[in-house]
N, C-alpha and C positions, 0 to 999 in steps of 0.2 A: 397633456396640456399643462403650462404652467398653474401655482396655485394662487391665485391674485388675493391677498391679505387687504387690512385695513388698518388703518391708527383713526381713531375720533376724536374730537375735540376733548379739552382737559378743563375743567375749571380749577384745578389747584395751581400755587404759582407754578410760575416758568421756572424749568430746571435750565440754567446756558452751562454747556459744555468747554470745559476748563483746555480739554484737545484741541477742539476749534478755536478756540481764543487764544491759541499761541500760532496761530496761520500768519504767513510773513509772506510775500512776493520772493519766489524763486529764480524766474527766468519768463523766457518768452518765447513763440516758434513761430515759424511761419512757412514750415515745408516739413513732410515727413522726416527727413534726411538731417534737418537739426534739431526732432525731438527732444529732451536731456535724457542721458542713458544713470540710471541713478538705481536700479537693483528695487524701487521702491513702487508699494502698490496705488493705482492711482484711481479717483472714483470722480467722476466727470461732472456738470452739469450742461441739458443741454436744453434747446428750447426755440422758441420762435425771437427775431429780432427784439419784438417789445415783451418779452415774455418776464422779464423779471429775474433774471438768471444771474447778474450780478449783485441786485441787490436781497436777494433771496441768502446769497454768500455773505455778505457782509453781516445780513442780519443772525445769520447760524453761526459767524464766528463773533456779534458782538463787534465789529469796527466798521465805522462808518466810513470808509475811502480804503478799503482793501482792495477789492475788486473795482474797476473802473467801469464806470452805467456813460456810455454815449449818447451825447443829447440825440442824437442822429442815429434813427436805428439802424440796424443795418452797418453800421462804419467801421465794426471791429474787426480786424481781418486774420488777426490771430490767435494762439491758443495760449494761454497765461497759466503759469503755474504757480500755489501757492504749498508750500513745506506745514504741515502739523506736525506736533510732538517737538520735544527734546530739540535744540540746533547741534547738538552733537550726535545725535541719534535718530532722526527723523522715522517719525510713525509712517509717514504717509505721504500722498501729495493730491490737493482740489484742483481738480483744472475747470477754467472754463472755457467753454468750446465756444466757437463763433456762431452768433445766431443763422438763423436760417426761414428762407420764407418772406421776406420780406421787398414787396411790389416795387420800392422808388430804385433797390440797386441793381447799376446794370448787370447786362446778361452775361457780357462775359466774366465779370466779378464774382456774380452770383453763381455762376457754373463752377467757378474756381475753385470758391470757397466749399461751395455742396462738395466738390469731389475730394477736396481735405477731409473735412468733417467725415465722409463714408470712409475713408480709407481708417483715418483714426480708430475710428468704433470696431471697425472690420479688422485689424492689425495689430492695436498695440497690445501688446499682451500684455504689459502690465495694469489694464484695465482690471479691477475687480470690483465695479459696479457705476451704474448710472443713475444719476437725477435728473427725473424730464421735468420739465417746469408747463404747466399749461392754465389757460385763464380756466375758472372752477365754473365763468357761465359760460363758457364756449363751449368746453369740453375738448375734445385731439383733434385736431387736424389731420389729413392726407401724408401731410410731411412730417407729421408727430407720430403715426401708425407706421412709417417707413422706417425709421429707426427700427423699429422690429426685426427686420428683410434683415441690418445689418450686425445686431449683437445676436441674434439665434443661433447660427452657427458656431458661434467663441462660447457660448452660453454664460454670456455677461448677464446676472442681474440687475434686474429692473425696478426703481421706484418713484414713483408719479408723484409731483409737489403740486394739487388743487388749487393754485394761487388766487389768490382776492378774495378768500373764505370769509372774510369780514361781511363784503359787500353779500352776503347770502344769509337768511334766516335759517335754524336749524335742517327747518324741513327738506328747506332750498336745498343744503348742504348734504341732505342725505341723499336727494335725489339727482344731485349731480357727480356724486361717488359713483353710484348705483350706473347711472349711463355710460361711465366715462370705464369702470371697470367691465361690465359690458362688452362694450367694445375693445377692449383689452384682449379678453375671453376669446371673441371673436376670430382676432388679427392672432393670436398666441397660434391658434390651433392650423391657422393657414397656413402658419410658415413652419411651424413644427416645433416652437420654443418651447421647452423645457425647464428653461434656468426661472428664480424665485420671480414673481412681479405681486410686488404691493404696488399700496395708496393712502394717499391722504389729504386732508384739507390743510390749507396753508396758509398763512398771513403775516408777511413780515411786518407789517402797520402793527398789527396787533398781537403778536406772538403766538396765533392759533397753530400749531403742527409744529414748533420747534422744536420740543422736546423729543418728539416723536424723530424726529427728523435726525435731529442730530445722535441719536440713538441709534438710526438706521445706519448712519454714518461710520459711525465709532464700530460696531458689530461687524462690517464690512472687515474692516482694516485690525481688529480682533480673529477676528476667524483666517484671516492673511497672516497674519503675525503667528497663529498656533500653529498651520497647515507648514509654515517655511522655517519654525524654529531650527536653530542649531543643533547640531550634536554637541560641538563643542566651543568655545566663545570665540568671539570675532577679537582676536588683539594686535590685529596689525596696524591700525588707525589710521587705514589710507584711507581718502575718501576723494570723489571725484565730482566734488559737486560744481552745478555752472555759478557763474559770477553773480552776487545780486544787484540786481537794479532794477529800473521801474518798470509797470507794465506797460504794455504797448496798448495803443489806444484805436 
């Protein structure tokens, strides 16, 4: 069974992350088949329609209109990519995935989009890691425990962003860890996962888990970068990257 870690709150200042703060809009997809093919590791987030999942990015990379938050949940219908690191050299790439779960969109939209989203999680190999986002007094959902079904088998790791940690007193906050990893426990061992699963409390209002967070981020795409080093330097300076422009909404 996976080993479910923890990050806890910090009272020293916020450390923000100089990696995520050079995130820039890449491109945009809206079918497996025009994925971007880019050689580069990529670490998702994902989550329920109002879950916070755009502006969870905005607040990890420091820019307030990176990722686009629909007034309308539910209406994002595609998968948006943002470039870290270097523009000549790109570290990495955030995506955010389309929400999911969400009652007012229709059925057949909503079927659409679920069977993107699986196929993503389930396929792309250049995933090397997820961010689920979940409200810290709800705790997972049915469709937040399904995610499981589909990175176990790729053995993507997993790490859970507590959201609204603010609105929770310490104790609150520990004991909403405590269930939420639980249930983590649980769902890990049914389906057979293996690969790392943390957690943590989170607040973009108030900066609680950024550090942590962005740490988990940066490590991902650290341990990617040492695992696919060169033998010897890349100096043909081709590169194939998509066009940039705006994200889709």
């Amino acid at each position: 069974m996976a080993n479910i870690g923890n990050s806890s709150r910090s009272a020293a200042p916020v450390r923000f992350s100089p990696l995520l703060h050079s995130a820039r809009f890449l491109t945009t997809s809206s079918a497996m088949d025009n994925l971007p093919v880019t050689g580069l590791p990529e670490i998702a987030f994902v989550g329920r329609s109002n879950a916070g999942k755009s502006t969870a990015i905005n607040a990890l990379c420091q820019q307030r209109q990176l990722a686009f938050a629909s007034k309308t949940p539910g209406r994002t219908q595609h998968i948006n990519f943002f470039a870290v690191g270097p523009r000549d050299k790109p570290s990495g790439l955030l995506v955010d995935l389309p929400g999911y779960g969400y009652a007012a969109v229709a059925k057949t939209d909503k079927t659409r989009w679920q069977r993107f989203l699986a196929q993503y999680l389930a396929e792309r190999g250049a995933l090397v890691g997820l961010i689920l986002l979940a409200d810290s007094r709800l705790g997972l959902t049915e469709h937040d425990l399904t995610l499981l079904d589909f990175i176990a088998p790729a053995s993507v790791p997993l790490h859970v962003l507590l959201t609204k940690a603010d609105k929770l007193n310490r104790q609150q906050g520990q004991r909403a860890a405590q269930a939420v990893r639980d249930q983590l426990a649980q769902h890990a061992q049914a389906v057979g996962m293996t690969a790392p699963i943390s957690l943590q409390l989170f607040s973009a209002t108030t900066h609680i888990g950024i550090e942590a967070a962005s740490q988990q981020i940066e490590g991902w795409l650290a341990e990617h970068a040492a695992a696919n080093a060169p033998d010897t330097p890349d100096d043909d300076g081709d590169s194939a990257w998509p066009a940039v422009g705006d994200p889709a909404t």
